[in-house]
ZABAMI-60516 format. One record per residue: z, y, x of N, C-alpha, C in turn; residue in one letter. Coordinates in steps of 0.2 Angstrom, whole numbers, plus 5000, padded with zeros to 4 digits. Example, Ala and Ser with C-alpha at 12.3 -4.5 7.8 and 13.67 -1.06 7.14 Angstrom:
// ZABAMI-60516
 n_c3 n_c2 n_c1 ca_c3 ca_c2 ca_c1 c_c3 c_c2 c_c1 resn
 5039 4972 5066  5039  4978  5062 5039 4984 5066    A
 5035 4989 5064  5036  4995  5068 5039 5000 5064    S
This chain:
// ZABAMI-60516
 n_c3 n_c2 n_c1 ca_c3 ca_c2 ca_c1 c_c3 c_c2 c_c1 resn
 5078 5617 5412  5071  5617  5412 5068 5611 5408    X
 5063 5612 5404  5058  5605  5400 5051 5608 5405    X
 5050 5601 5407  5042  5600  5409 5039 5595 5403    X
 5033 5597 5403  5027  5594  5400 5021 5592 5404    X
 5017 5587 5402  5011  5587  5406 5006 5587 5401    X
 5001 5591 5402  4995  5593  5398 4990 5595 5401    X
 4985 5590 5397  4978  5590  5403 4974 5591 5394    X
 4968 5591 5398  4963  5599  5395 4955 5598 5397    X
 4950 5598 5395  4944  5599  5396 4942 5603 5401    X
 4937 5602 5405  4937  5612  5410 4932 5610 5411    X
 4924 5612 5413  4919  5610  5418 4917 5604 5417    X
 4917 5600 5412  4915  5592  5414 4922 5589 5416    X
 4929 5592 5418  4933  5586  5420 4937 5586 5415    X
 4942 5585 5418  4950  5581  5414 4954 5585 5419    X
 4957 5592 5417  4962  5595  5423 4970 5594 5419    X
 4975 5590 5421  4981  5587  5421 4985 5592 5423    X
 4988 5596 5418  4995  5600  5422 5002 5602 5421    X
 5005 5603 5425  5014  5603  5425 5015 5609 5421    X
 5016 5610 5415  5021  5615  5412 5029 5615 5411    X
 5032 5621 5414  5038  5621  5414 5040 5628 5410    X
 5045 5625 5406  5049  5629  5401 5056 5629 5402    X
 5059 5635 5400  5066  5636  5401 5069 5629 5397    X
 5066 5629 5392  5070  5624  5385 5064 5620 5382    X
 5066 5617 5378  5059  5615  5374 5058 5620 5368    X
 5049 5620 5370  5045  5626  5367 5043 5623 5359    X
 5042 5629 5355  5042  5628  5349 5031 5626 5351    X
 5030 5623 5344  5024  5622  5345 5019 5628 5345    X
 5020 5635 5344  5017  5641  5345 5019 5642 5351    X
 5023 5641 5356  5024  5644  5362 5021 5639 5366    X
 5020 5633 5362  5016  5629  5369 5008 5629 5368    X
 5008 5630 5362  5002  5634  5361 4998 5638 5367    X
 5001 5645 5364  5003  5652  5372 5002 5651 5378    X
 5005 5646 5379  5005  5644  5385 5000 5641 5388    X
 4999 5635 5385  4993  5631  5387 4987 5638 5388    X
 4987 5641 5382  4979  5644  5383 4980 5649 5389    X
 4986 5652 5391  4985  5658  5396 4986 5654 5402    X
 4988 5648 5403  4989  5644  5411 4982 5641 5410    X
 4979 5639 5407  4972  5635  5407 4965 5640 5407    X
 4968 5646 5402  4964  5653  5407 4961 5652 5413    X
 4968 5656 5416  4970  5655  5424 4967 5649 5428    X
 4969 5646 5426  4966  5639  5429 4958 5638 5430    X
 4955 5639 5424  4947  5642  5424 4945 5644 5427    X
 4946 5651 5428  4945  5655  5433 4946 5655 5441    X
 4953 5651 5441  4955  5647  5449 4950 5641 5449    X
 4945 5638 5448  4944  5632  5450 4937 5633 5446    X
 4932 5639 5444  4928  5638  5442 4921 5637 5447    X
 4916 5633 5445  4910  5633  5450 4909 5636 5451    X
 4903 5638 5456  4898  5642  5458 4894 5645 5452    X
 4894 5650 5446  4888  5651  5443 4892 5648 5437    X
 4895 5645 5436  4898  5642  5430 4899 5648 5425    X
 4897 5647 5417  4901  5652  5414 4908 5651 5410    X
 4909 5657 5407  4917  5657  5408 4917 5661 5401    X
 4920 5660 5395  4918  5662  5389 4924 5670 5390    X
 4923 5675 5387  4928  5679  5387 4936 5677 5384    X
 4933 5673 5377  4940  5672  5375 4947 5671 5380    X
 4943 5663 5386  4946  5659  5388 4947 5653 5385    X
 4952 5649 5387  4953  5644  5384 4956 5644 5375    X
 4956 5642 5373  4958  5641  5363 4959 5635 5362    X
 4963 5633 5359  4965  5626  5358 4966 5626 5350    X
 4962 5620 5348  4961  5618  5341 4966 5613 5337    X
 4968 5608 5342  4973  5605  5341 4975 5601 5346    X
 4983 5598 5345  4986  5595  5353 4987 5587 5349    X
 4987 5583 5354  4988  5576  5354 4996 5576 5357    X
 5002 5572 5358  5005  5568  5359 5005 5560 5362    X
 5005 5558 5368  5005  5552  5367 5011 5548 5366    X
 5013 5544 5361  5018  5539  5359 5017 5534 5363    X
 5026 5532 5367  5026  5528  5370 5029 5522 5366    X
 5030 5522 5360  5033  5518  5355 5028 5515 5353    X
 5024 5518 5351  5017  5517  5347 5011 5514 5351    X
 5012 5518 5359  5008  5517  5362 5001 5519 5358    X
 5001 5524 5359  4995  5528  5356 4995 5536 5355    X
 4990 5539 5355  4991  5547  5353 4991 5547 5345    X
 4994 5555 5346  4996  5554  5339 4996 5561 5340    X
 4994 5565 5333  4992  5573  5332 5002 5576 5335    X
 5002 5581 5338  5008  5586  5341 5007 5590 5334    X
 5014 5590 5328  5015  5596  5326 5023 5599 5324    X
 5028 5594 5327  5035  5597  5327 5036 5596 5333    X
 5040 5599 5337  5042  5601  5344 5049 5595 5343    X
 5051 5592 5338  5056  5585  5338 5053 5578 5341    X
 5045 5581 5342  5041  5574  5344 5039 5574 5352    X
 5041 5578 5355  5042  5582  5362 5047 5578 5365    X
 5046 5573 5373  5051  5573  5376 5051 5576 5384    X
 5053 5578 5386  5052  5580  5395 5047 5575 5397    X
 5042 5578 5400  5039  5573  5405 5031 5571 5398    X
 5033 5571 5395  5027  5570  5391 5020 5572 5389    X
 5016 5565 5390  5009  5567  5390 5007 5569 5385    X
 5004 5577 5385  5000  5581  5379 4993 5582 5381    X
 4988 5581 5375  4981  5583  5376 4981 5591 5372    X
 4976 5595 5373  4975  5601  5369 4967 5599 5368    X
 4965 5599 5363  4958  5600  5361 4957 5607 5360    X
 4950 5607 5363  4948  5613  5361 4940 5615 5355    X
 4939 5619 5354  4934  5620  5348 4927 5617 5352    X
 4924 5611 5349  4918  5611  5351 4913 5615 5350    X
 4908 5617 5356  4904  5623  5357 4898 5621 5359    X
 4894 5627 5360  4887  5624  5363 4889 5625 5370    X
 4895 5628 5375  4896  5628  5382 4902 5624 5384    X
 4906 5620 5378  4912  5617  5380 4911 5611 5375    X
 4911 5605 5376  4912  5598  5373 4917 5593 5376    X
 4922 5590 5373  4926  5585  5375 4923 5579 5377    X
 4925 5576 5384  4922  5570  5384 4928 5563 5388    X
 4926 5559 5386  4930  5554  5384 4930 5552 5393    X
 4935 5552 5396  4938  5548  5404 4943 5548 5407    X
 4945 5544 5409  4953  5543  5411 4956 5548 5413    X
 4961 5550 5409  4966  5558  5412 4969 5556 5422    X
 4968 5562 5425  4972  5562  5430 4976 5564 5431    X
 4979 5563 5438  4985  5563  5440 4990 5570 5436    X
 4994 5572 5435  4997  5578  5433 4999 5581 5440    X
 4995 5588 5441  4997  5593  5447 5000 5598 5443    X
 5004 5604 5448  5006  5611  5445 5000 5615 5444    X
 4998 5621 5440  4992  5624  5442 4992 5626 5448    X
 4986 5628 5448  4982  5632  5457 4985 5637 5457    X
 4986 5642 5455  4992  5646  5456 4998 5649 5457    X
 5000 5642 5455  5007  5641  5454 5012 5642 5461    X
 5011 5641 5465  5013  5640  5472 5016 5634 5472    X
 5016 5629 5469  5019  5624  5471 5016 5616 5471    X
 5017 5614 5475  5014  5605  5474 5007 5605 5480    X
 5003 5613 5479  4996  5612  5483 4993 5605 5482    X
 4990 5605 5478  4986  5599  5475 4981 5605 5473    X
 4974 5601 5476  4966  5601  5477 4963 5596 5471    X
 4958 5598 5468  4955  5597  5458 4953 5592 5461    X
 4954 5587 5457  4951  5579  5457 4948 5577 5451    X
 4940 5576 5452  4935  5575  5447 4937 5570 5441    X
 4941 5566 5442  4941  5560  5436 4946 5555 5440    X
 4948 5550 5436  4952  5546  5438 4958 5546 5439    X
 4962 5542 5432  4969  5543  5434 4972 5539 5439    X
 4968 5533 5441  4970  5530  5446 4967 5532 5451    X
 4965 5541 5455  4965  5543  5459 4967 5551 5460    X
 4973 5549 5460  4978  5556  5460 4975 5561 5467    X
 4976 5568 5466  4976  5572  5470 4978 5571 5477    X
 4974 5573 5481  4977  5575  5487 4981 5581 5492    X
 4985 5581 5494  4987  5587  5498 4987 5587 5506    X
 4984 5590 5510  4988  5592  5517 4983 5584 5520    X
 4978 5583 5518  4972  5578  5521 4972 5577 5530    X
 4973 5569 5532  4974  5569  5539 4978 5572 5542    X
 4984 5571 5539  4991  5575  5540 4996 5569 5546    X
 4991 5564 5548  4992  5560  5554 5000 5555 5552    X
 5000 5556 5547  5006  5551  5544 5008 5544 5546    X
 5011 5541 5549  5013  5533  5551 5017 5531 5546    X
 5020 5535 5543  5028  5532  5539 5031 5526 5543    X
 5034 5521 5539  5041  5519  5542 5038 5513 5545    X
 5037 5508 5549  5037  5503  5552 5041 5495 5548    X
 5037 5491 5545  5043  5487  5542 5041 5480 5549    X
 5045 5473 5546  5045  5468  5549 5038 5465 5545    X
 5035 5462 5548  5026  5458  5543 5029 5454 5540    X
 5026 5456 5532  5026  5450  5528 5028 5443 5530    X
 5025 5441 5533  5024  5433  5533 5030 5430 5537    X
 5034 5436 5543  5038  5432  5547 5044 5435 5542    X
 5044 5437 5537  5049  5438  5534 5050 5432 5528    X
 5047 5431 5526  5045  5426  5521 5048 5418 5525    X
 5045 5419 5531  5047  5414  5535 5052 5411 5537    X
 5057 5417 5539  5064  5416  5538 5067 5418 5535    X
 5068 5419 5530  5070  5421  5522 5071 5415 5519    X
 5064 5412 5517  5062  5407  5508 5057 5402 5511    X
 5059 5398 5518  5053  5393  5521 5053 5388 5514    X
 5048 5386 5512  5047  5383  5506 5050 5383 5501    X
 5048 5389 5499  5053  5390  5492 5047 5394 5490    X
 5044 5395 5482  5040  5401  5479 5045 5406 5477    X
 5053 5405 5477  5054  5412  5473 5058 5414 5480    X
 5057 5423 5478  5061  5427  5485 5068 5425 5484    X
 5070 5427 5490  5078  5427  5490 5078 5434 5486    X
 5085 5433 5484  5090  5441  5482 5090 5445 5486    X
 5088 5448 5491  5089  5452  5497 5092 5461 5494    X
 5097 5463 5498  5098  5470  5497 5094 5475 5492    X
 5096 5477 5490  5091  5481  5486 5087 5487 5492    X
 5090 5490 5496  5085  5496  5500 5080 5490 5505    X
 5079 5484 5505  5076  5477  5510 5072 5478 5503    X
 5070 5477 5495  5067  5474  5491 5063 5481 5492    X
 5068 5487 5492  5061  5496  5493 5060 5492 5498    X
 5060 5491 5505  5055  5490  5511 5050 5486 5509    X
 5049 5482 5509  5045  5476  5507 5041 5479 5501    X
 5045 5479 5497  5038  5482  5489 5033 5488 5493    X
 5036 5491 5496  5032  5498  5498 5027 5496 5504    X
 5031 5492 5511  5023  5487  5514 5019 5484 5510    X
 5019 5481 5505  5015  5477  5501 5013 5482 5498    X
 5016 5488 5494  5010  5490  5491 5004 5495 5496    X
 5008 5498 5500  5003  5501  5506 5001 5496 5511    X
 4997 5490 5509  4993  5488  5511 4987 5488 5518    X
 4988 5497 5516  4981  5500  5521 4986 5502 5527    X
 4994 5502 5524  4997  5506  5532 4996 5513 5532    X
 4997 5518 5525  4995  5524  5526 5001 5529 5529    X
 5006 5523 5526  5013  5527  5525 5016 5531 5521    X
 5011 5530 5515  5012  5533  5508 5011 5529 5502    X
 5011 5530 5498  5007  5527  5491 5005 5533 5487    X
 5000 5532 5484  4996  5536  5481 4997 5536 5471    X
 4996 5538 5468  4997  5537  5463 4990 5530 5459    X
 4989 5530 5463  4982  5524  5461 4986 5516 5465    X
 4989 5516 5468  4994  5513  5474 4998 5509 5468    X
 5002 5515 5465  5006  5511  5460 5003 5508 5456    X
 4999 5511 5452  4996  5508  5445 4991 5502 5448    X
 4989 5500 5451  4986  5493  5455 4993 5490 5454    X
 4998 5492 5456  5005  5488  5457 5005 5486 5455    X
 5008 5491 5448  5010  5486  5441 5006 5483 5437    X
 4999 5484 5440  4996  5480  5434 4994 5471 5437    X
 4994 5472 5443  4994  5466  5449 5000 5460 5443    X
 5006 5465 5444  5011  5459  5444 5013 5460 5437    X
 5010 5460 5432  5008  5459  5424 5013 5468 5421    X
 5014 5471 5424  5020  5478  5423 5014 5480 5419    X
 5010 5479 5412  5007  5483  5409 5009 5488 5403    X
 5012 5493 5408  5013  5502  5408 5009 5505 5403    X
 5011 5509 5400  5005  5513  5396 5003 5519 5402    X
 4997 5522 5401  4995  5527  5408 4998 5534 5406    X
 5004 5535 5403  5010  5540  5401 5014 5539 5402    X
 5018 5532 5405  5024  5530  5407 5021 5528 5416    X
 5015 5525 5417  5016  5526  5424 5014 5531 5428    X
 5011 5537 5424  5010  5544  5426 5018 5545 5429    X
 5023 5544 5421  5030  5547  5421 5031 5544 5428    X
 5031 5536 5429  5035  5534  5435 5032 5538 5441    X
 5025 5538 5442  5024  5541  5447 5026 5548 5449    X
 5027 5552 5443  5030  5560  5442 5038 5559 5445    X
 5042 5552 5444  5047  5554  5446 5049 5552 5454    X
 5044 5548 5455  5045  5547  5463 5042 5552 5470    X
 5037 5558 5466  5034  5560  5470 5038 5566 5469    X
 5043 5568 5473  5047  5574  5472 5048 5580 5475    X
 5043 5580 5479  5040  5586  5482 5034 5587 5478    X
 5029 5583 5474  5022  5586  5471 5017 5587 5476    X
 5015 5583 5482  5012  5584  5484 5006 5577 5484    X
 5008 5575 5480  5004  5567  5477 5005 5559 5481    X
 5008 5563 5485  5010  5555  5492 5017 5554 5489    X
 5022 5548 5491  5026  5544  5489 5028 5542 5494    X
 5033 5545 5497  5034  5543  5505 5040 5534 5503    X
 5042 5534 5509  5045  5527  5509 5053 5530 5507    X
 5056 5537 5510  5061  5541  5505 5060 5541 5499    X
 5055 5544 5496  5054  5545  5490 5054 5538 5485    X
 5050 5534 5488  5050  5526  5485 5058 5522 5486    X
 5061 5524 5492  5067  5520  5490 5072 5526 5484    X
 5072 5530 5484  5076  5535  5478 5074 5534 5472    X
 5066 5534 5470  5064  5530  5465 5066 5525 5463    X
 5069 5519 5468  5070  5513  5466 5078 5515 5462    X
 5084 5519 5468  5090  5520  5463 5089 5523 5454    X
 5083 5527 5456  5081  5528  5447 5080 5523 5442    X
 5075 5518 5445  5074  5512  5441 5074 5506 5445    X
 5080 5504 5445  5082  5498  5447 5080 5493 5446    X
 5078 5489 5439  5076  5483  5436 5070 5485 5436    X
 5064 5490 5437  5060  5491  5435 5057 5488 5444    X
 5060 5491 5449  5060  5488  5458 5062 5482 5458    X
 5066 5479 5454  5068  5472  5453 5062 5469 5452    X
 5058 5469 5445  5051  5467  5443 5046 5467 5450    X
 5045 5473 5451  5038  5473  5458 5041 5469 5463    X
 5046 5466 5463  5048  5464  5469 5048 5456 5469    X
 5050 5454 5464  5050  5447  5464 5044 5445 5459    X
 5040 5449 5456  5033  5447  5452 5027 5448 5461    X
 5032 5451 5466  5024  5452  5470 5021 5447 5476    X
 5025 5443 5476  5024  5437  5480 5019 5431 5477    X
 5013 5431 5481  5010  5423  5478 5013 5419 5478    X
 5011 5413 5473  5012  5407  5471 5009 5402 5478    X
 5013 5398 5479  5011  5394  5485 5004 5391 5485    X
 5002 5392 5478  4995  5389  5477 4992 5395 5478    X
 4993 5401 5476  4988  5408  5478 4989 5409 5486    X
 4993 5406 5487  4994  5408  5497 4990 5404 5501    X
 4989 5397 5497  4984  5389  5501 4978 5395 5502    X
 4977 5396 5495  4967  5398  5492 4967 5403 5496    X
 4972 5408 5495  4971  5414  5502 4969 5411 5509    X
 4975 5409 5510  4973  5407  5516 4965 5404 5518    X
 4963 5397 5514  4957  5396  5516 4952 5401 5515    X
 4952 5405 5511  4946  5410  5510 4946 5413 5515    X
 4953 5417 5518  4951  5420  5526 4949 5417 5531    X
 4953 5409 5531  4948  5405  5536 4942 5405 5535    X
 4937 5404 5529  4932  5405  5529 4926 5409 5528    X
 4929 5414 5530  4926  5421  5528 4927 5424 5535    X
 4931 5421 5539  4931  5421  5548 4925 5418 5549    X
 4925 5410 5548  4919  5407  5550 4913 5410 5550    X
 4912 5411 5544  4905  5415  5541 4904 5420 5546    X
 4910 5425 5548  4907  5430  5552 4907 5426 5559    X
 4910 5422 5562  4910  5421  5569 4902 5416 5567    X
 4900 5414 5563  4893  5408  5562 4888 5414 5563    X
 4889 5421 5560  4882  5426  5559 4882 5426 5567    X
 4888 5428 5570  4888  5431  5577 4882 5427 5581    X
 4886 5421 5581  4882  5413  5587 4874 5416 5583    X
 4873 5417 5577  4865  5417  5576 4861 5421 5578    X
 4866 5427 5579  4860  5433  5581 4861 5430 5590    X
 4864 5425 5593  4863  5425  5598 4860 5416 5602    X
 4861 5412 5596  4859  5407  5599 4853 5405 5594    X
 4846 5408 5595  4842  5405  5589 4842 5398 5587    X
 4842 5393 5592  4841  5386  5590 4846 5383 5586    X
 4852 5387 5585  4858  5384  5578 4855 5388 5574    X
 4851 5391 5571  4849  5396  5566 4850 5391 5559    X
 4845 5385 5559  4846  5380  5552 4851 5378 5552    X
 4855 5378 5558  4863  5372  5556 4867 5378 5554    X
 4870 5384 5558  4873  5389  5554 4870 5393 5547    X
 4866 5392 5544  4862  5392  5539 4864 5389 5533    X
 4864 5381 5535  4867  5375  5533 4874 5378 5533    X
 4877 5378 5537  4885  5375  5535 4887 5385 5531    X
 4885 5388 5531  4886  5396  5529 4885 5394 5523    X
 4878 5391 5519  4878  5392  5510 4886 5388 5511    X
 4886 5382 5513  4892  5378  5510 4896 5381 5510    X
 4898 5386 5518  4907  5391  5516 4908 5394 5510    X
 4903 5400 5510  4899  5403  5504 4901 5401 5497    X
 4900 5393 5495  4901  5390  5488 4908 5389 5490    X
 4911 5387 5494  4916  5385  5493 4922 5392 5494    X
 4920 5399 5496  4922  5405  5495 4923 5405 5488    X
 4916 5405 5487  4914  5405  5476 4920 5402 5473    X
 4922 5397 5474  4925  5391  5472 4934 5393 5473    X
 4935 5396 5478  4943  5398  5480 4942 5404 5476    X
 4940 5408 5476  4940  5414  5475 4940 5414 5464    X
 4938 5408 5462  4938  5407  5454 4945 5404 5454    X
 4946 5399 5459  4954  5396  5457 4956 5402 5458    X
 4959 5406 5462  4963  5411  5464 4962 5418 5457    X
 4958 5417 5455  4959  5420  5449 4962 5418 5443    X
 4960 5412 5442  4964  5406  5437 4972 5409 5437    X
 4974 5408 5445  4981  5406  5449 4984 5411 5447    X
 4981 5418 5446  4984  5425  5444 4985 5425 5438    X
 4980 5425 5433  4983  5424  5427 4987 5421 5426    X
 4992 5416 5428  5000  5414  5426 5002 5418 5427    X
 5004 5423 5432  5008  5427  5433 5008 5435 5428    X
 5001 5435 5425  5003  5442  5420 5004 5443 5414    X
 5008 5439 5412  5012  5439  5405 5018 5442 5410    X
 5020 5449 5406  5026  5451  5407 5033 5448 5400    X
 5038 5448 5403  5043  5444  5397 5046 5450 5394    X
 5045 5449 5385  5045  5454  5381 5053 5459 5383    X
 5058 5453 5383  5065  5457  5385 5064 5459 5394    X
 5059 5458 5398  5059  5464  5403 5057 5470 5402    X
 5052 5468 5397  5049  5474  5396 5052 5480 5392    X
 5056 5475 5387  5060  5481  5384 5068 5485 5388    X
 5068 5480 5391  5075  5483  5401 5071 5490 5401    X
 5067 5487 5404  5061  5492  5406 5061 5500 5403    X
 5057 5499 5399  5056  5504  5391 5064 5510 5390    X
 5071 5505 5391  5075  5508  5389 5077 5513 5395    X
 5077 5509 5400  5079  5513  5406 5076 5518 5406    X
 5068 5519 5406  5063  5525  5406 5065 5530 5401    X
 5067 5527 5394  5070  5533  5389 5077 5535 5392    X
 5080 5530 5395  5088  5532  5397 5089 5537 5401    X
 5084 5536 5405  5083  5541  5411 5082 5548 5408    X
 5078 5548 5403  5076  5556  5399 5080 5559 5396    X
 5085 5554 5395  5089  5557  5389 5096 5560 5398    X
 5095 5556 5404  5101  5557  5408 5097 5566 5409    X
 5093 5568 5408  5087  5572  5411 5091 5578 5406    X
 5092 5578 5399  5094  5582  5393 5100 5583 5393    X
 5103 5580 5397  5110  5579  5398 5114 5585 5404    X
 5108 5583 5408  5111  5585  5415 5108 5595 5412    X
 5101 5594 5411  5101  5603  5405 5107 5604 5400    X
 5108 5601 5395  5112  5603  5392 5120 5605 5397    X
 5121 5599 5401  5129  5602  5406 5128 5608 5409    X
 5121 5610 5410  5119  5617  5415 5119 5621 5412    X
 5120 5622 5403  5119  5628  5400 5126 5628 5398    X
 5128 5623 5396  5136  5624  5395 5138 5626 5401    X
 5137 5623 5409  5141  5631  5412 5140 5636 5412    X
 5134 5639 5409  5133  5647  5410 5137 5649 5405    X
 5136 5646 5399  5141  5647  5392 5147 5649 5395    X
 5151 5644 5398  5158  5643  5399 5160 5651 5404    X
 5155 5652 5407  5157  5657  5413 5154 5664 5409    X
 5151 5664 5406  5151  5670  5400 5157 5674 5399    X
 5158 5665 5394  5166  5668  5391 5172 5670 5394    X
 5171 5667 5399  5178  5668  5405 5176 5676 5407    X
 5170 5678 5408  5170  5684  5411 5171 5690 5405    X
 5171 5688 5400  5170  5691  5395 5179 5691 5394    X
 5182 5688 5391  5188  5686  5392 5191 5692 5396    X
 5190 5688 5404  5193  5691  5407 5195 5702 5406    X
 5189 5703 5402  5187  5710  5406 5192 5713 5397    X
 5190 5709 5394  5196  5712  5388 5203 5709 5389    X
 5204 5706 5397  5212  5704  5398 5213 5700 5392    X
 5210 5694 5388  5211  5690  5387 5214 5682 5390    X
 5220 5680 5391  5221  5675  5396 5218 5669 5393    X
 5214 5669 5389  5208  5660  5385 5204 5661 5393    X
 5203 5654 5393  5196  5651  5396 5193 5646 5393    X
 5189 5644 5394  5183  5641  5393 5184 5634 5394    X
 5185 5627 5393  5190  5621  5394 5184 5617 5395    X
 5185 5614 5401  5176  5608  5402 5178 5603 5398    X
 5173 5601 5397  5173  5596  5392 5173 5587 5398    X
 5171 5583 5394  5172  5575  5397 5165 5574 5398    X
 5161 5574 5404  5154  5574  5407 5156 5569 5411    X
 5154 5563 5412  5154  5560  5419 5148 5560 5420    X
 5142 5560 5419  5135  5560  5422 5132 5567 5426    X
């Protein structure tokens, strides 16, 4: 199977979607393609009152985005095709359809597909689809940051080496933040951009497409530590890039001390009028000196978002490395079928040849 992802104009939005093909498609068949699933999808997802041109969808021309180049680039040989790859179609501007410029989302299967159940999401690649809403989820329970830190690395800024399935636990509290028990596809991309992992929005669609392996747009903490076996140096980086600097942890600290007081001072005023000027007084002060933490504390981040050029290139390979394991493991799947052909083939003209596997260890 080759998937692609290919999102498309529709209604005013950005609709992102999972094509799968037997092999990789020639650039006339993904043509075909796009325009009868993107039909379909019109028709599945159209507004109330909405018009719907007879032709359907038509595509004028397709984009590729290069993760080399880090940019789009015109699709016209299927040799510029990799698995997983973000493709745009334009289509003919019209006086009922005009392309408009907003950040592509999440990659869903179509609405008819029967698979993933992902609900249209207006815009926002950093706001992935939903499925299965208040589905009452807890996920896993970890130990709290801070007593972990505590007996881990007491005065030290850099983490210990801890376990790799301990580095999934911890990155995954950290980045679920709100305690959902998932991560979201917006979850990630805040992640990596936090801890300077500055991804093209094609590679961390990819990573989030490969961690979410059911398609229902949540990331469970299974799915996030099998992830990490995928891209290990890539879970190395979120992990030791995501701890403050002893200097962003003081600043933190005082701003919530302060930002306490502010609300415990508002409380006393709506109850004690005669402190009203003094809690008044001492609130601009907290207030500036919020302003004040809150500037350092941005300063204190910009150290940390320069990513280093050879992690970045770890990184990059790994992501190609994995597509090529991806082409690999299709190719060994066709060579069995080959193999079992001939043997039955073989067999039935009483042929004693068979078919000899080859040297595969992946």
């Amino acid at each position: 199977m080759f998937t692609l992802l290919v999102c498309a104009d529709m209604f005013g939005l950005k609709v992102n979607l999972e094509l799968t093909f037997p092999a990789l498609p020639t650039i006339a068949e993904l043509t075909r393609n796009i325009e009868e699933v993107f039909t379909a999808e019109m028709h599945a997802i159209k507004p109330p009152g909405a018009p719907i041109p007879a032709e359907g969808i038509r595509v004028n021309r397709l984009q590729v985005y290069d993760d080399v180049l880090l940019n789009w680039v015109d699709l016209l040989s299927s040799t510029q095709m990799h698995e997983y790859d973000q493709v745009y179609a334009f289509q003919p501007q019209t006086l009922w359809h005009v392309d408009t410029r907003q950040d592509l989302p999440a990659p869903r299967p179509p609405t008819n597909s029967g698979g993933g159940g992902y609900s249209q999401v207006p815009a926002g690649y950093g706001s992935p689809p939903r499925a299965g809403a208040g589905s009452g989820s807890t996920g896993p329970q970890f130990l709290p940051q801070h007593a972990y830190y505590a007996a881990a690395a007491v005065g030290t800024s850099e983490r210990p080496n801890v376990h790799p399935d301990d580095k999934a636990r911890i990155t995954f509290e950290e980045i679920d933040f709100a305690r959902k028990g998932y991560l979201e596809y917006g979850d990630m991309e805040r992640a990596f951009r936090e801890r300077g992992l500055d991804f093209s929005a094609n590679t961390t669609g990819e990573l989030f497409y490969k961690a979410d392996l059911n398609r229902d747009g949540r990331v469970t903490f299974d799915e996030w530590q099998n992830w990490g076996l995928i891209y290990p140096n890539t879970l190395e980086c979120v992990y030791f890039r995501g701890r403050m600097s002893p200097e962003e942890e003081a600043l933190q600290r005082q701003m919530q001390q302060h930002h306490e007081q502010i609300r415990m001072n508002e409380d006393r005023e709506a109850q004690i009028r005669r402190e009203i000027e003094t809690l008044e007084v001492a609130n601009r002060g907290l207030e500036s000196d919020v302003a004040r933490f809150q500037l350092a504390a941005a300063e204190a981040a910009k150290k940390k978002q320069t990513l280093d050029m050879d992690e970045k290139e770890l990184i990059e390979e790994e992501v190609k490395l994995e597509r090529q394991h991806d082409q690999l493991r299709m190719s060994r799947s066709r060579f069995q079928e080959v193999s079992e052909k001939f043997n039955r083939n073989a067999a039935a003209k009483g042929s004693p040849r068979r078919a000899r596997d080859t040297a595969f260890d992946y």
